[in-house]
C-alpha positions in Angstrom: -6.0 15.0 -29.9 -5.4 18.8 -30.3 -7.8 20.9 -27.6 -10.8 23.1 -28.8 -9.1 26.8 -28.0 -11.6 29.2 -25.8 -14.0 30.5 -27.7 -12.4 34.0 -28.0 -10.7 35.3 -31.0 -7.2 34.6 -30.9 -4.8 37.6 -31.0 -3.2 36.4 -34.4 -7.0 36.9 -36.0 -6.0 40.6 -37.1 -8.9 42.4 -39.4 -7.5 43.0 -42.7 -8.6 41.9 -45.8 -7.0 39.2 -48.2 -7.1 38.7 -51.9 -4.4 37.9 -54.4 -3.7 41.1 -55.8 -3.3 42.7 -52.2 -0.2 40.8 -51.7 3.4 41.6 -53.3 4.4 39.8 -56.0 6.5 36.9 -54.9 8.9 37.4 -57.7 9.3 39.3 -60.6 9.0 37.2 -64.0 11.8 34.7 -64.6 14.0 35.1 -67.5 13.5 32.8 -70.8 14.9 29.4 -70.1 18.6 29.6 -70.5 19.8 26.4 -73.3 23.1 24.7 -72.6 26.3 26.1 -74.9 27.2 23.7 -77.9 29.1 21.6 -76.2 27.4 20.7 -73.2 23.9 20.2 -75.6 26.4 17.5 -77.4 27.0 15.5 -74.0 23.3 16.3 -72.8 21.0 15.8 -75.4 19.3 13.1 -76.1 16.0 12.8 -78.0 12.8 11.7 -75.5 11.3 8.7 -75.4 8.0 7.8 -76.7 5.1 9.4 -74.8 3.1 7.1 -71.9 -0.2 5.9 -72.8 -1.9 5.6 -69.7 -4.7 7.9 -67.6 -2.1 9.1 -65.2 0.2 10.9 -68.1 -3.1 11.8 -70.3 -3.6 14.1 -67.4 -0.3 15.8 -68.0 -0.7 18.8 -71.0 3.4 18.5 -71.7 4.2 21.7 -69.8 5.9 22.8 -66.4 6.1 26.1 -65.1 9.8 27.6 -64.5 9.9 29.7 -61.1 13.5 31.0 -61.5 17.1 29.6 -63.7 20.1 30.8 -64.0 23.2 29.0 -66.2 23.3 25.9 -64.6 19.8 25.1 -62.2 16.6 25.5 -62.6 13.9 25.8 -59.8 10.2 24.3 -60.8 6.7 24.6 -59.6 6.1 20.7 -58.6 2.4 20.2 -58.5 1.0 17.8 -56.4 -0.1 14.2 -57.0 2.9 12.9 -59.1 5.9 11.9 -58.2 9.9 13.4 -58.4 11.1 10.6 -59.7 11.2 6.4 -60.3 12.5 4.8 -57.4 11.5 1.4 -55.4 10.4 4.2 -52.6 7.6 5.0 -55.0 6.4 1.9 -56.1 5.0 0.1 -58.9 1.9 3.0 -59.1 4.5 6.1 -59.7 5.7 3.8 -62.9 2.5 4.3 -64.5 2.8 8.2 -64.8 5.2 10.5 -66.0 7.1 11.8 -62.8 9.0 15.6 -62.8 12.1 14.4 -63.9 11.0 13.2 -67.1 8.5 16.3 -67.5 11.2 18.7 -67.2 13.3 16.8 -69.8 10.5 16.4 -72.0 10.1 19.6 -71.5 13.2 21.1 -72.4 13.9 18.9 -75.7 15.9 15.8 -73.9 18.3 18.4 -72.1 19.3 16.7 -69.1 18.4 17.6 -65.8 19.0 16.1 -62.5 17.0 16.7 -59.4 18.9 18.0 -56.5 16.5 17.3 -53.5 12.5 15.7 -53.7 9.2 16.7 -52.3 6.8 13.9 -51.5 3.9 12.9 -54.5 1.2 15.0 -53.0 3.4 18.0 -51.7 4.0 20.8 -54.0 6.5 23.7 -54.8 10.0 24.7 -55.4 12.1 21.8 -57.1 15.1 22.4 -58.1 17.2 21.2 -60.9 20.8 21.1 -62.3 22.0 20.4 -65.5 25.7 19.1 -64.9 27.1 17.0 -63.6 29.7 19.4 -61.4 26.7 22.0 -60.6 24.5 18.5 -59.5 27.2 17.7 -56.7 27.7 21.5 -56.0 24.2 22.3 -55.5 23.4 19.2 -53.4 26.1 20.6 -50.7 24.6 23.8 -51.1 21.6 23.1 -50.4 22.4 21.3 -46.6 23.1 25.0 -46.0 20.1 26.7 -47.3 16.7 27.3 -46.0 13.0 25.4 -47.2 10.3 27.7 -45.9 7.1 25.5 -46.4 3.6 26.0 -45.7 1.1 23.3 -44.2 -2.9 23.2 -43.4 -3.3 21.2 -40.1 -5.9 20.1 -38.4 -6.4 21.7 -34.6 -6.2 25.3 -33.2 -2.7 24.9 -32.3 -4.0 24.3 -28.8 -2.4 21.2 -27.2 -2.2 20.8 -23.6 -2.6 23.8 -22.6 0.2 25.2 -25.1 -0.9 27.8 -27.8 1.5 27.6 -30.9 -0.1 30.8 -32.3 1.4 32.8 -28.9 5.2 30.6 -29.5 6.3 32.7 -32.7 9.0 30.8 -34.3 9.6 27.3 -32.0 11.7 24.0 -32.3 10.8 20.1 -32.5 13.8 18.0 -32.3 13.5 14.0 -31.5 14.7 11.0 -33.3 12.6 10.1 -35.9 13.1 6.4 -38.7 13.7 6.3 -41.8 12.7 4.1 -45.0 14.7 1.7 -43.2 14.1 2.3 -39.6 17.3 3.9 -38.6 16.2 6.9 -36.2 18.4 9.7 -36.6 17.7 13.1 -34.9 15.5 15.7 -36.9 14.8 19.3 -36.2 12.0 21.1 -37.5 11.2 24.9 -37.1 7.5 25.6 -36.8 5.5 29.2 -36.7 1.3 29.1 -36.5 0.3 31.7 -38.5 -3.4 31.5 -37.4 -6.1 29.0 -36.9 -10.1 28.3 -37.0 -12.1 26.7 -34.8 -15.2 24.0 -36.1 -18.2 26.2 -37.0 -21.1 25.7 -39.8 -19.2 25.1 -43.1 -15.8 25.2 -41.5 -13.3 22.9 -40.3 -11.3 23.4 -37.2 -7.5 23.9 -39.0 -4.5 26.1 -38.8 -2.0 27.4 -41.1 1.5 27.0 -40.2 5.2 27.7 -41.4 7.5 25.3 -41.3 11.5 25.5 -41.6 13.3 21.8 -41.5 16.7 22.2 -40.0 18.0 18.4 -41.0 16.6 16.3 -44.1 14.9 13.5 -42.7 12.2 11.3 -44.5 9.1 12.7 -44.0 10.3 14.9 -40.7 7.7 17.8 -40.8 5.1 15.8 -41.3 6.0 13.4 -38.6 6.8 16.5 -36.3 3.3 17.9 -37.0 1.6 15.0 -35.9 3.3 14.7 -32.7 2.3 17.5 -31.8 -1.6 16.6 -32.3 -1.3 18.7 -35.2 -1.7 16.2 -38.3 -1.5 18.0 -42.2 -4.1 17.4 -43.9 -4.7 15.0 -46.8 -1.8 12.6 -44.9 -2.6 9.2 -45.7 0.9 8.0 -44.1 1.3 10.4 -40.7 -2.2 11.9 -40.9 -5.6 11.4 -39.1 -7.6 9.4 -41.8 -10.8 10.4 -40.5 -10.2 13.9 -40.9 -8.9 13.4 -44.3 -12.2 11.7 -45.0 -14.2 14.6 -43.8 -11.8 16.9 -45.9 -12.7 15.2 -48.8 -16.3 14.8 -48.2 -17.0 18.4 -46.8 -14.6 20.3 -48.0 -13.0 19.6 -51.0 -10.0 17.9 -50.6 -8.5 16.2 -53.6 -7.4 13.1 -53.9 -3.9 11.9 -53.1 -3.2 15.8 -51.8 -0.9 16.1 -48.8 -1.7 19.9 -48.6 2.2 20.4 -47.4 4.2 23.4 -50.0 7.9 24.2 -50.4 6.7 28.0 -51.0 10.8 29.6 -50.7 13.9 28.1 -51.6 16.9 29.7 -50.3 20.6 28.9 -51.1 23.3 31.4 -50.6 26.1 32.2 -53.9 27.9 29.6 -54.6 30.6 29.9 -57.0 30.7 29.3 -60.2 27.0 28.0 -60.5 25.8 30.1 -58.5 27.2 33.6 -58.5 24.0 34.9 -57.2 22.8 32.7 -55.1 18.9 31.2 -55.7 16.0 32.8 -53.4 12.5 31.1 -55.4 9.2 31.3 -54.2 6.4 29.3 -55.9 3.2 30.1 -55.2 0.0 28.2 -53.5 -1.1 25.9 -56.7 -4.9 26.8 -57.6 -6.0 23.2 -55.6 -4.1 24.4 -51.9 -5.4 28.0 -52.6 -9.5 27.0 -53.5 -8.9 25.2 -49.8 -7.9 28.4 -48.0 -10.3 30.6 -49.7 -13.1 28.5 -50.0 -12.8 27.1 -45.8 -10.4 29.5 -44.0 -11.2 33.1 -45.5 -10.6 34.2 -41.9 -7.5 32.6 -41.2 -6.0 34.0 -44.7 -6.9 37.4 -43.6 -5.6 37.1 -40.3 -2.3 35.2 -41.7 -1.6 38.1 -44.5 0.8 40.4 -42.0 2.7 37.5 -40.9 3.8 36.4 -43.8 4.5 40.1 -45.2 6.9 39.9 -41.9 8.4 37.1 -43.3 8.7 38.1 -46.8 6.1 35.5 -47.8 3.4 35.5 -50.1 1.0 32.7 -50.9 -0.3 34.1 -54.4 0.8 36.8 -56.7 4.1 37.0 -58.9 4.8 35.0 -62.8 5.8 31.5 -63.7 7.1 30.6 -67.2 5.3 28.0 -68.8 7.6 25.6 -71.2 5.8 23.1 -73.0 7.0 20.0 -74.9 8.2 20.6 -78.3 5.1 20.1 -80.9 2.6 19.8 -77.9 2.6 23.7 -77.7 
């Protein structure tokens, strides 16, 4: 397990105070959501099916909210709890909600969209879309060459064997790590503690941390996290179950939340889909945000310069909301 740090302050626990309004918007608003020409709406369209009648989709209110588009992608705010997509992966649960691709469909009047990557059912964040066929396989190569910047709550100080993260800036975990199927195939993570709590009355003992994957394995930052005694919290899979538990009994942890967030999507110009390139950043959903304020007011306050160093902001800036035609 991750060591209890010295009782000193960290250096990384800076005075300054934190609120949403006292960090830059991430963004400015994105434009109105761009509708395939004639044509393409003629090979695209097609009407969406009936809705699902079950709990999981009555907790859906037929909208998603648009972080940035441009002609042919679009990048949407993922919440957590619900899945990308169908798959076997998922299992028979995920077929009893409506996941993001169908959302974003629905969403958009049957226009079809395909998902270019995936974030695990209770991450959150960026997700992006294309809407062709040509921009789907053009994205997906653009993409090995861009840049996730996520942000994860862990349990610890970032104080393991006499190693403190918070002192290592930016560092590297590479090993080999399985997949679905159990092929091990090198992955390389980029990690940066941004500050960190110990346990005191009302308070867990947690850290908030950057994380940058360098490779795409399955489920590589939050296997790296937990090998080094650094678990995220709310993972059922690669996490520490009984301080999930305590999560959720003390502090508010909602269910089937892996509090893990793609906050910046970064892809450099592509041409022709994507002349400018895509640079998104979704903001903390109100469930990930409640947690920081409500448990780690100190760590957010301490965190705020860091992630102005990065370009980073955790709240702040506009999302468009597009809701299901006749649900609005």
């Amino acid at each position: 397990l991750g060591q209890t740090k010295p009782s000193q302050t960290p250096s990384s626990m800076m005075e300054s105070t934190f609120s949403a309004s006292s960090i830059p918007p991430s963004s400015e608003a994105p434009p109105p959501v761009v509708v395939p020409n004639e044509k393409e709406q003629q090979q695209q369209h097609h009407p969406p099916p009936p809705p699902h009648h079950n709990s999981a989709s009555a907790s859906w209110d037929g909208s998603i909210q648009i972080v940035e588009q441009g002609k042919y992608h679009m990048v949407v705010a993922k919440p957590p709890s619900v899945v990308c997509h169908h798959s076997d992966y998922t299992g028979s649960k995920s077929r009893r909600e409506i996941p993001m691709l169908q959302r974003v469909r629905d969403a958009l009047g049957g226009v079809r969209q395909n998902p270019i990557h995936r974030l695990d059912r209770g991450a959150s964040g960026c997700l992006l879309f294309a809407n062709t066929t040509e921009a789907t396989t053009a994205l997906q190569a653009a993409l090995a060459g861009g840049e996730k910047t996520y942000v994860a709550i862990v349990r610890g100080e970032g104080f393991v064997k006499g190693v403190d993260f918070l002192e290592k800036g930016w560092f590297k975990e590479s090993r080999e790590i399985g997949d679905e199927s159990g092929t091990k195939n090198t992955a390389t993570t980029w990690f940066r503690f941004l500050a960190a709590q110990g346990e005191g009355e009302g308070r867990p003992r947690a850290s908030l941390v950057l994380c940058r994957p360098e490779t795409g394995r399955w489920h590589q930052i939050r296997k790296h996290l937990n090998g080094i005694c650094c678990p995220i919290i709310g993972d059922t899979s690669h996490g520490a179950g009984k301080t999930n538990r305590e999560w959720k009994e003390k502090y508010g942890l909602p269910g089937e939340r892996t509090c893990l967030h793609l906050l910046r999507l970064k892809i450099k110009p592509t041409e022709p889909f994507l002349p400018d390139g895509i640079d998104a950043v979704c903001p903390l959903p109100k469930d990930m945000m409640d947690l920081l304020q409500n448990n780690m007011q100190d760590v957010l306050k301490a965190a705020e310069p860091m992630l102005e160093e990065e370009g980073l902001a955790l709240a702040g800036g506009e999302l468009t909301t597009v809701t299901v035609p006749g649900q609005e």
